[in-house]
C-alpha positions in Angstrom: 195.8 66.7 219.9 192.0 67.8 220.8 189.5 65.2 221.8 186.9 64.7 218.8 184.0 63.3 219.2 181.6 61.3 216.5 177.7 60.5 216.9 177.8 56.8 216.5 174.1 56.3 216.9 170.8 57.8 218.7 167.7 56.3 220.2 164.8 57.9 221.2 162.2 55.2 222.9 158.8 56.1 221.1 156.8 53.8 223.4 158.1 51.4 226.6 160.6 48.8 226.2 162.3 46.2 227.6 166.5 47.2 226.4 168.0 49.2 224.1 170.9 48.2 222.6 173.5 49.5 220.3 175.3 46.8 218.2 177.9 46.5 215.3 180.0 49.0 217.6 182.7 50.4 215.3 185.8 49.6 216.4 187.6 53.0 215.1 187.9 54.8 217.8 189.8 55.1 220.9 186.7 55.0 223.8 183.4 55.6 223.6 181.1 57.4 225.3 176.7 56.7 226.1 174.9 59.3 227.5 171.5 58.3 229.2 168.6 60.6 230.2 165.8 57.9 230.7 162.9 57.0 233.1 161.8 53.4 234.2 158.5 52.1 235.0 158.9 49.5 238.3 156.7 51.0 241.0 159.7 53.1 243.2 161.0 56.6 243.2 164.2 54.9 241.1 164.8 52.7 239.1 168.5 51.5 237.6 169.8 51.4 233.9 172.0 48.1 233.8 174.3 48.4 231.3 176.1 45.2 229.6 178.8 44.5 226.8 178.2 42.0 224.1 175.2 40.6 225.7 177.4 39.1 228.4 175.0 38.4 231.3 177.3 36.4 233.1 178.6 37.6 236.9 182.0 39.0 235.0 181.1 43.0 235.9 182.7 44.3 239.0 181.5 48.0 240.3 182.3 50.7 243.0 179.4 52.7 243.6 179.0 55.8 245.6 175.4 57.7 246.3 174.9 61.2 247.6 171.3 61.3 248.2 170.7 65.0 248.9 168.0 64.6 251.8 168.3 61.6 252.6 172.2 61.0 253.3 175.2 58.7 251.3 175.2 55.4 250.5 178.0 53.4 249.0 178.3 49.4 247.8 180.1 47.5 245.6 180.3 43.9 244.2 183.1 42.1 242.4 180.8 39.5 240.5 177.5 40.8 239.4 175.7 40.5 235.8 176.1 44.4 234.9 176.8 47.9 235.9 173.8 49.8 237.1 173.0 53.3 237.6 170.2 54.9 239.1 167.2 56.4 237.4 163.9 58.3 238.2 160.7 55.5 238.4 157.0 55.3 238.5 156.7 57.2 241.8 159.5 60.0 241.1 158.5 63.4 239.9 156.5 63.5 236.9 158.2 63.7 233.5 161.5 63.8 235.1 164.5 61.9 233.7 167.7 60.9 235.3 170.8 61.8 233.5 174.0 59.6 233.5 177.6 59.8 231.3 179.4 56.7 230.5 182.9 56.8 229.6 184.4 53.3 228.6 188.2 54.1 227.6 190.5 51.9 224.9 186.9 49.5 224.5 189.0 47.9 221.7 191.8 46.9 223.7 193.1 43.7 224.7 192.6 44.2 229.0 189.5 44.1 230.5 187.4 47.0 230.1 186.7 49.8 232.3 183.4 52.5 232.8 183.4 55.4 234.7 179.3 56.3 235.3 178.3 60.2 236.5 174.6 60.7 236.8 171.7 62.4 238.8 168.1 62.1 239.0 165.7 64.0 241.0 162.5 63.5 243.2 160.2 66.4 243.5 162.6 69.2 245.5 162.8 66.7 248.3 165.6 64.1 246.8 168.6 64.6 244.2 171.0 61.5 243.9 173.7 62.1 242.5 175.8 58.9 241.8 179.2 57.5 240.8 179.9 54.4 239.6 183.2 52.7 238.8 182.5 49.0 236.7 185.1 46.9 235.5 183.7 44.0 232.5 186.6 41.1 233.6 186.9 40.3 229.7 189.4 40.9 226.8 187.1 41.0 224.1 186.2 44.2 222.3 183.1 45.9 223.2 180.7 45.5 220.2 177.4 45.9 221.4 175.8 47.6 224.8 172.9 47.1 226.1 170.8 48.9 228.5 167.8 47.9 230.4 166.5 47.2 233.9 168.3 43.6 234.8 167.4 44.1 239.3 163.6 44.7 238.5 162.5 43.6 235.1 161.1 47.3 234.5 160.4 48.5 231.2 162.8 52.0 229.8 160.1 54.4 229.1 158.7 56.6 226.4 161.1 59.9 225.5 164.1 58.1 227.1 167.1 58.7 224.8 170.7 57.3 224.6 173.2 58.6 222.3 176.7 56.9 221.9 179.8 58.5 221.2 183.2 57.4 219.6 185.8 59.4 220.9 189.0 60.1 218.7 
């Protein structure tokens, strides 16, 4: 069977906000998929998309994360009770116009086990820096995903203008 995938929903961000969010989730497909290219404003070279399911901002998200910043070395944390899933993001201070790029795949988000992301994304400082980052998250709940929101939860930055997020349901 090939893999099929639908364009659930698009946003472009016409001028900064605080989240984006994508609700009424249809619950016909087998996983879904959200991919990110976005900026933040906070006053850094990056800046982190927090990403949560049905508004749950509770310390239920669990994440692996792994960091290759190309000049400047790895990095690697994790945390089994935190409020969301992060990954990074070009700021204020990274290259200008430059958005970070990230692919979320969240499988069998209609199933009855807690739910699962796998995160892939880069973003880019001048020529000096590249991150490239993995993240595995884990939402400890056995609810369906129906909405997913996406904003800046570690420093209260705003998503800014031209930042776009599509999801996919995947069939």
């Amino acid at each position: 069977m090939a893999l099929q995938l639908f364009k659930i929903q698009a946003i472009e961000v016409a001028s900064p906000v605080t989240s984006v969010t994508f609700s009424n989730i249809p619950q016909g497909y087998t996983d879904l998929i959200l991919e990110i290219n976005s900026r933040m404003s906070n006053a850094s070279v990056l800046g982190y998309n927090t990403i949560r399911f049905n508004a749950d901002s509770g310390n239920n998200y669990t994440w692996t994360y792994l960091d290759a910043n190309i000049g400047g070395g790895p990095f690697s944390s994790s945390s089994s009770a935190y409020s969301s899933i992060f990954i990074n993001t070009p700021a204020a201070t990274a290259s200008a116009n430059t958005f970070g790029n990230a692919g979320i795949y969240i499988p069998n988000y209609t199933g009855s086990n807690y739910k699962s992301a796998s995160i892939d994304g880069t973003s880019e400082n001048f020529a000096a820096q590249a991150f490239v980052t993995i993240v595995g998250g884990l939402w400890k709940n056995t609810a369906a995903i129906t909405s997913i929101t996406i904003n800046d939860a570690i420093n209260s930055a705003s998503i800014l203008s031209n930042s776009t997020f599509t999801l996919y349901g995947v069939l």
